[in-house]
C-alpha positions as CSV (number, residue, x, y, z in Angstrom):
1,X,0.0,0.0,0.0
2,X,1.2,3.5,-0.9
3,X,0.5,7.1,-0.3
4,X,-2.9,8.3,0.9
5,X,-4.2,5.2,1.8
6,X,-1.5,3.6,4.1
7,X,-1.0,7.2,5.5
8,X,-5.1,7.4,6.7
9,X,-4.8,3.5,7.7
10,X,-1.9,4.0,9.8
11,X,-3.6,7.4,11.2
12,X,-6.9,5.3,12.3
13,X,-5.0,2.7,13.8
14,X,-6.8,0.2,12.1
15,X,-5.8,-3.3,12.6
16,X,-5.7,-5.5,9.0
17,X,-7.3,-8.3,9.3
18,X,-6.9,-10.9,6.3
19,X,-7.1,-14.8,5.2
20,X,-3.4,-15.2,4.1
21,X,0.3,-14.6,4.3
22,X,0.5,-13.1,1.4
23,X,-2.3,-10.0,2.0
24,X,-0.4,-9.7,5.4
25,X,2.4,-9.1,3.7
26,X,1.3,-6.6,1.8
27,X,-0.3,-4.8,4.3
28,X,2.8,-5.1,6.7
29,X,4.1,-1.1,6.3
30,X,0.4,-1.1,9.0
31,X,1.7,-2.9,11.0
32,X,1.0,-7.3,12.2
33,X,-2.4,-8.4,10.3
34,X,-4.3,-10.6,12.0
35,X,-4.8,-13.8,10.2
36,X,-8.2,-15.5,9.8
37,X,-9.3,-18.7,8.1
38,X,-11.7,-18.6,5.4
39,X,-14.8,-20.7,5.7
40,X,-17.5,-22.8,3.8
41,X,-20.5,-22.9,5.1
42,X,-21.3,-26.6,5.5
43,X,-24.1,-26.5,3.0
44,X,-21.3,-25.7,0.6
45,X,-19.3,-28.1,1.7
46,X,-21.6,-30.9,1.7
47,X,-22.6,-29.7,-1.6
48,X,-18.7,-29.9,-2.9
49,X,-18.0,-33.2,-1.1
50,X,-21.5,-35.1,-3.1
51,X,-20.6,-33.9,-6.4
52,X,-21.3,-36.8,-9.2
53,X,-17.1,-36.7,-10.5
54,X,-16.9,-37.3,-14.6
55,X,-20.6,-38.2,-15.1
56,X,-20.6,-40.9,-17.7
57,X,-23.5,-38.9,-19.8
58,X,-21.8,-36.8,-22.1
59,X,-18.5,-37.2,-21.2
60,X,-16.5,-35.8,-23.7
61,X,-13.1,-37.3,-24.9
62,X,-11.4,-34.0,-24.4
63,X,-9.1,-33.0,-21.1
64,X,-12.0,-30.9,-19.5
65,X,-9.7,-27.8,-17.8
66,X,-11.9,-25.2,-15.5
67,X,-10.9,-22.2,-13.6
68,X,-12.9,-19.6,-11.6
69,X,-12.7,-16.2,-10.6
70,X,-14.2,-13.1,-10.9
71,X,-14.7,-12.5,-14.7
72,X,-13.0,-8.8,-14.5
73,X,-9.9,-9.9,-13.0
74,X,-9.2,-12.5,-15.8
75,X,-5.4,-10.5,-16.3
76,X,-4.8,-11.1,-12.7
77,X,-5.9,-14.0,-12.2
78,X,-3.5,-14.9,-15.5
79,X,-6.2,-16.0,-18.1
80,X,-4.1,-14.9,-20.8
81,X,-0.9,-17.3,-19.6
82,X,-3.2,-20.0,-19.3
83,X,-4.5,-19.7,-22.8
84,X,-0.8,-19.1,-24.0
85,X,0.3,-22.3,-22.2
86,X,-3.1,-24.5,-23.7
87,X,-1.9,-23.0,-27.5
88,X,2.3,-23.5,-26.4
89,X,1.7,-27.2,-25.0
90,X,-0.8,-28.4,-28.3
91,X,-3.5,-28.8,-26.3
92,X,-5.9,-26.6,-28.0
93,X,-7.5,-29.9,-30.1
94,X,-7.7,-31.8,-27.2
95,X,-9.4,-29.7,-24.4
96,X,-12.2,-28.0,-23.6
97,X,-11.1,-24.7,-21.1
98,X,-14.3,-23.4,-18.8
99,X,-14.1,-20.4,-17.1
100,X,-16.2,-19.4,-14.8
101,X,-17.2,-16.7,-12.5
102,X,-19.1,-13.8,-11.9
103,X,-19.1,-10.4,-13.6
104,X,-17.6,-9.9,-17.9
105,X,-14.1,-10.3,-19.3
106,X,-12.7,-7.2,-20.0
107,X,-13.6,-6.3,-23.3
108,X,-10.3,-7.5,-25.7
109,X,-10.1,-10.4,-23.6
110,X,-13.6,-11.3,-24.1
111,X,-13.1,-10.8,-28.2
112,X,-9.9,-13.2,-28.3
113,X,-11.7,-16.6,-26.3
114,X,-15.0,-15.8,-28.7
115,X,-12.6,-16.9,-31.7
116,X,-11.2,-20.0,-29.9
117,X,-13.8,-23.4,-29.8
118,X,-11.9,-24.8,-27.2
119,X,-12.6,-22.2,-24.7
120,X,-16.5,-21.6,-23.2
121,X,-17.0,-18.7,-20.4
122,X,-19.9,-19.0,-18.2
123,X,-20.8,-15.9,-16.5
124,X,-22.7,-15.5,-13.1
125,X,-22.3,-19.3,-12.3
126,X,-24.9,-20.6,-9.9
127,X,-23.9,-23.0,-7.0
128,X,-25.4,-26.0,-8.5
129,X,-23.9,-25.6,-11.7
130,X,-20.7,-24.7,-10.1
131,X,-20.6,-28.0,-7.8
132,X,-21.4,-29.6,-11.5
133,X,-18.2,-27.9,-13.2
134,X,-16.1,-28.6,-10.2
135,X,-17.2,-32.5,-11.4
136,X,-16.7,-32.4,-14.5
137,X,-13.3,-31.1,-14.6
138,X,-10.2,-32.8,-15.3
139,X,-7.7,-30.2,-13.8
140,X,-9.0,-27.2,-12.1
141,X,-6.5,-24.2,-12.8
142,X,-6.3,-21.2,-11.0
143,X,-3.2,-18.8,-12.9
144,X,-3.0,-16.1,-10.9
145,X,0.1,-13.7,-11.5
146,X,2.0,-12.4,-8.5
147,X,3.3,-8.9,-9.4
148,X,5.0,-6.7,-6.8
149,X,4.9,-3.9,-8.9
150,X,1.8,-2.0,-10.2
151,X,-0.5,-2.7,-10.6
152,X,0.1,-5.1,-7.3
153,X,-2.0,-8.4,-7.8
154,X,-1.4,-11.7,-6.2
155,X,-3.9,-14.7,-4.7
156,X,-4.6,-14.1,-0.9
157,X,-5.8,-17.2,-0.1
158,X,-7.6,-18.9,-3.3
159,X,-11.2,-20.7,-1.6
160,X,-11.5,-22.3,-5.3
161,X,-8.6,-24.3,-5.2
162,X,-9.8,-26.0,-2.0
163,X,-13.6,-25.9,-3.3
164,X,-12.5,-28.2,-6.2
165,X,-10.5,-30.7,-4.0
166,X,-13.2,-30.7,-2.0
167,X,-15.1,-32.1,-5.4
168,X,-12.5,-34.2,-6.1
169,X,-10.9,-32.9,-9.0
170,X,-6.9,-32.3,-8.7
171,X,-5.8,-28.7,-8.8
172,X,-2.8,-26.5,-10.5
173,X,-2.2,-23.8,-7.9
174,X,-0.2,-20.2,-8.3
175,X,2.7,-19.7,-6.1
């Protein structure tokens, strides 16, 4: 944190409170964050932990690859690398990339996936269909960048990756 915010932070006294190392870190110039661990509620989790993994109906020969996150944030949370890595790796013909979340891609990013068939984006995914995705997948991927300089970005905590190893389904994390 810079400038006029960390100045009227520190001038409150207010205590950070956060759900990972990493957003301590970065508020550290406050002063010690308290640390809290993030929660499902148990509907949630009971949801996560019945999901149905690679229903036989439909089941598509293609490595089915999902990631989540809020649909803005797709630079942070490294959509473009993960497309460049699908294209670099010659995987394009033989998967099938979901991503999911709530909100709209940023506009250019929205125009390139509409030109690639491997890639489908489903915005303001409910639970149920979520648990069902989650399911589904083959990999779950979550890309985000970690970027010291600005614009800062980096994953606090990540509740996705632990929602879809809670559905089974193995996970590629970010640092």
């Amino acid at each position: 944190m810079r400038g006029l915010s960390a100045a009227l932070l520190r001038r409150v006294q207010a205590q950070p409170l956060t759900i990972s190392r990493y957003s301590a870190g970065a508020t550290s110039a406050l002063g010690s964050a308290l640390i809290i661990r993030p929660g499902l509620s148990r509907a949630w989790f009971d949801s996560l932990t019945a999901v149905d993994r690679h229903p036989e109906t439909g089941k598509s020969a293609a490595l089915q690859f999902l990631t989540v996150f809020r649909l803005d944030d797709a630079v942070s949370k490294g959509l473009p690398e993960l497309l460049a890595a699908i294209v670099e790796g010659d995987l394009a013909d033989r998967c099938v990339l979901t991503v999911a979340g709530s909100g709209e891609l940023p506009t250019e990013l929205a125009s390139t996936v509409d030109h690639l068939p491997w890639v489908r984006v489903i915005h303001d995914v409910s639970d149920v269909a979520l648990s069902r995705l989650y399911g589904e997948a083959d990999v779950f991927i979550l890309a985000t960048r970690t970027r010291s300089t600005s614009p800062a970005s980096g994953e606090g905590f990540g509740i996705v990756l632990v929602e879809a190893q809670l559905a089974g389904t193995p996970v590629v994390a970010p640092a």
